[in-house]
N, C-alpha and C positions, 0 to 999 in steps of 0.2 A: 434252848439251852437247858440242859439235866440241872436241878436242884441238887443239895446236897442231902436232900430225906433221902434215906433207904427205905424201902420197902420190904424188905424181908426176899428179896426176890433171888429166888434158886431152883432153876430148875436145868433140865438138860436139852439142848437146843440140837434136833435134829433134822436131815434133809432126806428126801425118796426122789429118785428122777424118774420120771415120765418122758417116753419118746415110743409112739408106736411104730417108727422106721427111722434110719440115721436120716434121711431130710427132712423128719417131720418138723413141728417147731419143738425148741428146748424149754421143756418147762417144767421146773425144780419144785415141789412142794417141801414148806417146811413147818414142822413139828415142835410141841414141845410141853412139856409138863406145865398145867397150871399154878398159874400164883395162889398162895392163898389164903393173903389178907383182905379182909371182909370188906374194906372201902375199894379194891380195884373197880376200875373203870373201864380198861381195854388194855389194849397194847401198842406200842408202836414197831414197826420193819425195818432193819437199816438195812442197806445194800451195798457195795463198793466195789473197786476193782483192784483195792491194797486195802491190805492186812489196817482194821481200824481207823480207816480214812472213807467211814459214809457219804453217800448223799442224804438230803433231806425224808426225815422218818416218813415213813407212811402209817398213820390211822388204821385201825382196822378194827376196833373193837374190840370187845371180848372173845374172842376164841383162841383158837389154842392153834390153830394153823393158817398159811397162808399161802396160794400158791403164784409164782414168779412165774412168767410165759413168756415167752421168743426171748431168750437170752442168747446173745451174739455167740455163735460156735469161736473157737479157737480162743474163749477169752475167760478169765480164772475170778470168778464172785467169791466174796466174802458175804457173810451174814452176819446179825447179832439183831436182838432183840431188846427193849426194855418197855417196864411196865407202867401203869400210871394210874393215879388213883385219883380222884372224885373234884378234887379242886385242882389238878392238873399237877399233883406233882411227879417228876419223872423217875425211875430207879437206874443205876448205871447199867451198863450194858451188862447182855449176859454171855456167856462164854459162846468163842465166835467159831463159826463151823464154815466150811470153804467148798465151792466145786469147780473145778476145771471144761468145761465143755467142748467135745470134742467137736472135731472139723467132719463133715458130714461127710458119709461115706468113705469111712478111714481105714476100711479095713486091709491090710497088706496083702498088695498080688501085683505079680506082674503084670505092667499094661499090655494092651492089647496091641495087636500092627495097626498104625495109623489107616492103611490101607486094607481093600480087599486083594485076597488072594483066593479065592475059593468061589462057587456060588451063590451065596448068603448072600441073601437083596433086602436090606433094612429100609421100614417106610417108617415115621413116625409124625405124631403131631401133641401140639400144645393145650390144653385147657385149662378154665377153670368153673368148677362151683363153691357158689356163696364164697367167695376169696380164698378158696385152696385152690393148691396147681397140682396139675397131675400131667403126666409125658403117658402116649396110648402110643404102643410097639408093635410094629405088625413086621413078620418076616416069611421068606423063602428061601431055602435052598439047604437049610441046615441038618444034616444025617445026624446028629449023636441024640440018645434020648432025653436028654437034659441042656440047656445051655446057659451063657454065663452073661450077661447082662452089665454094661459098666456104663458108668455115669461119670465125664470128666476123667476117663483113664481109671477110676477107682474101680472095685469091683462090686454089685449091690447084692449083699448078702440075704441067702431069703429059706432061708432054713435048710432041709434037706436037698434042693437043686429046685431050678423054677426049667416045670416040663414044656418038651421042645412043641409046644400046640400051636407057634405061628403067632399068638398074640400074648402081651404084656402093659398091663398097667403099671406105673410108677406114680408112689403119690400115698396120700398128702403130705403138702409141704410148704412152706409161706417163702420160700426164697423166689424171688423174680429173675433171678440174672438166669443171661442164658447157660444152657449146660448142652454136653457133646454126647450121644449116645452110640453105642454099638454092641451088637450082638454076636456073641461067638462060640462054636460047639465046646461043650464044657472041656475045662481043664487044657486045653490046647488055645495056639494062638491064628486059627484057622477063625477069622471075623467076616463080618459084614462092612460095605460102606460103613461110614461115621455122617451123622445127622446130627448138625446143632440146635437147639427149639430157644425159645422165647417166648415168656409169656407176657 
């Protein structure tokens, strides 16, 4: 429970998101101006999933940042921070900063045909190293130079087009459930079989 000392504590509390592909994990760093009364001790983290209703703080020390990992996609965090000085006493919270985290692989497109209709013969399989997952795509049949890649009906965006060479890595990514793949010559709805994996 927060004491009634202030600390003098004012600073501005910000967030960066880190995700090196929409299934990788969610993991929120956050920022912030140090304290800068002479008896600080460190800091504490609160986290929650409504507006001023934490869970129990987390310890961290003195630094000035700290980063949040695998945060549940489709679910909206709150932050605040407070500081604490040398015989434990706490400062109130500081101004609280929010992020939303998106549903992986959101990007808007039309699904693909459940079914083949064309050539395209999609092989796929599962792995993992040191506890990431990764889906390995192997295909044939597909004529366009580029093709479109969708995980669970979504489509997996990959910058400029991922070229038609027959093989595809998906990955990393901590989620376990299974997911549906299929590959189809870009921009049309001309697919492969669909392959479910599990890891």
């Amino acid at each position: 429970m927060k004491t009634s000392k202030h600390l003098g504590f004012s600073f501005l509390l910000i967030f960066i998101v880190f995700a090196s592909h929409p299934s990788a994990a969610n993991d929120t760093l956050l920022q912030w101006q140090p304290n800068t009364e002479p008896d600080l001790k460190g800091y504490n983290v609160y986290c929650g999933t409504q507006s001023r209703d934490y869970g129990p703080p987390i310890s961290i020390g003195n630094t000035t940042e700290y980063l949040y990992a695998n945060l549940q996609s489709g679910k909206t965090y709150f932050f605040a921070i407070t500081a604490v000085d040398n015989v434990g006493n706490e400062s109130g919270y500081s101004s609280e900063t929010f992020i939303t985290i998106a549903e992986p692989d959101s990007t808007a497109a039309e699904p693909p045909i459940a079914t083949s209709n064309d050539d395209i013969t999609l092989s796929a399989d599962a792995y993992k190293i040191k506890g990431s997952k990764f889906a390995n795509l192997s295909w044939i049949g597909a004529s366009s130079e580029y093709i479109d890649v969708y995980r669970n009906g979504c489509l997996i965006p990959d910058g400029t087009g991922i070229p038609n060479d027959g093989e595809y890595r998906h990955g990393p990514f901590n989620s376990g459930k299974p997911a549906t793949y299929q590959v189809c010559m870009k921009g049309t709805s001309v697919c492969s079989n669909a392959i479910t994996l599990s890891w």
